[in-house]
N, C-alpha and C positions, 0 to 999 in steps of 0.2 A: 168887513165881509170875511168872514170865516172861510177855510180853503175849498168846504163841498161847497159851497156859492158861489165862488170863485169857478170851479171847473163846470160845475152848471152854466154859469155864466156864458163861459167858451162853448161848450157845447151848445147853447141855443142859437149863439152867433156863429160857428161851423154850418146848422141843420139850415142857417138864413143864407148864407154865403155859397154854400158847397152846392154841387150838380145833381136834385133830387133825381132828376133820369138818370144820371149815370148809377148813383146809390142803388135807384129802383132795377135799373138792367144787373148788374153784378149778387145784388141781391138773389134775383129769380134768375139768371141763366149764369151763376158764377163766376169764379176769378179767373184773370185770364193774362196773369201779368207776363212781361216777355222779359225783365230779369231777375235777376237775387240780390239782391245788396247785405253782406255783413258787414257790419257796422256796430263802433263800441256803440256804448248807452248813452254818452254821452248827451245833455240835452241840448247842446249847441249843434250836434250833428243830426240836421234831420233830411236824411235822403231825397226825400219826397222833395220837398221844398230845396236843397241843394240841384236835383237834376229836373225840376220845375216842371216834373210829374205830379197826375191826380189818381183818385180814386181805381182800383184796381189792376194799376201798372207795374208797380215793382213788388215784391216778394223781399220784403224786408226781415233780417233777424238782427236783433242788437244786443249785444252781452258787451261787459263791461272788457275793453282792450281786444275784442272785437278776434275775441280767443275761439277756439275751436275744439269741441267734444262730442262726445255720440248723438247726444241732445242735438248739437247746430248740423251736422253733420248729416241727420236725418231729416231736419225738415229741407237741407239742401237737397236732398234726394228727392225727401216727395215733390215738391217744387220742380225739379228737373224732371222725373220719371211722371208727375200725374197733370203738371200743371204746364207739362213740355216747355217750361224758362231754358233758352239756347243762352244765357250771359249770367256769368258768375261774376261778383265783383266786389272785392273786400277793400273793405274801405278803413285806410287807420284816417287817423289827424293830428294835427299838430296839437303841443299843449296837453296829449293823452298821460290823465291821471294814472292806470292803470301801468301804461309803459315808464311813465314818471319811477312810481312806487316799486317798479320792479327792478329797474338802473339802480332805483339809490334807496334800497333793503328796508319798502317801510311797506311790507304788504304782512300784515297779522291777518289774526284768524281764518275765516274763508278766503278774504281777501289773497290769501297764498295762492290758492288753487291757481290762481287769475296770475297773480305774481312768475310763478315758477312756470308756469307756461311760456309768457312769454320771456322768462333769460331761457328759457331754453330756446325761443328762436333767436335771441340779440345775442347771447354768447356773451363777451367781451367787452361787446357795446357801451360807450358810455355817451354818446352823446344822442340826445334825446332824439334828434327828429331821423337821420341815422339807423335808430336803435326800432322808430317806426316804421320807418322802411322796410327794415330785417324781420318783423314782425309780420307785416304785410306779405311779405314775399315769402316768410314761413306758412301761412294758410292757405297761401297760392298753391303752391308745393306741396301742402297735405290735400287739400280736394285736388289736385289733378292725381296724387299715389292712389287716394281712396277711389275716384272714380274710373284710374285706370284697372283697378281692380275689378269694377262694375260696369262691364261697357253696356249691360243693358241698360244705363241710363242714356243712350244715347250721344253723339258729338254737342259737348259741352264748351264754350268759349270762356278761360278763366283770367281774369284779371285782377290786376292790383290798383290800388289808388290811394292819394293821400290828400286828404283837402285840410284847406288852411284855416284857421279860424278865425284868422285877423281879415286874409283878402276875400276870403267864400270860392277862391281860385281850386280845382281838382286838377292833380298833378297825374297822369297816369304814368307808370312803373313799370320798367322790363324787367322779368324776373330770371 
């Protein structure tokens, strides 16, 4: 089976399995999720299925090390300001390539962007899980500066979190 057969595949067993009412209500009267999840890309982390949410509940954005730029930063906004999401919740994990590659100076080409972002939240950091922590709590810290900027987005609740890859356990984070 070649890989578009493969994802076909999944997709016709998703349209067999999943809530065609709930697909069909979200479809015709929109999303209407109540929070945000940023989250690396990771394909082990999948929010949905970590917080054993369906169809139109969480407002998910995933970039790799689960970084923050105008890009993420704006869809937090519409999310909060158009789709009134009251919970922000950035999510690192353990095992993150992204935070790996930036500890221990192996993030080339694009890859940097992603890199230098986060030693700019880990600093010093060398131990990995640690270093996602410090990560975590640096995007917490950027969306509460940017949104205290914007109070017309509303009272927002922002959190941190780190889940495990090995236990599937979410650790929530004081920042």
């Amino acid at each position: 089976m070649d890989l578009i057969e493969r994802l076909s595949e999944g997709n016709r067993q998703y349209i067999e399995r999943s809530d065609q009412a709930v697909r069909e209500d979200t479809a015709v009267n929109g999303q209407h999720p109540y929070a945000i999840v940023i989250c690396c890309a990771d394909s082990r982390v999948i929010p949905e299925q970590i917080f054993n949410v369906g169809i139109g509940e969480l407002f998910v954005i995933r970039v790799a090390g689960n970084v923050l730029d105008k890009h993420q930063l704006g869809s937090v906004e519409y999310a909060a300001a158009h789709l009134h999401c009251k919970l922000v919740v950035i999510l690192g994990h353990t095992g993150c390539g992204a935070v790996d590659a930036a500890v221990n100076g192996h993030g080339d080409g694009f890859i940097s962007y992603i890199t230098e972002d986060i030693l700019e939240a880990v600093g010093e950091e060398r131990d990995l899980l640690q270093a996602c922590k410090k990560n975590v709590r640096h995007g917490v810290n950027r969306i509460q500066n940017e949104f205290h900027k914007h109070p017309e987005n509303g009272d927002i609740d922002i959190r941190g979190a780190v889940y495990d890859v090995f236990t599937g356990k979410v650790e929530w984070l004081t920042v």
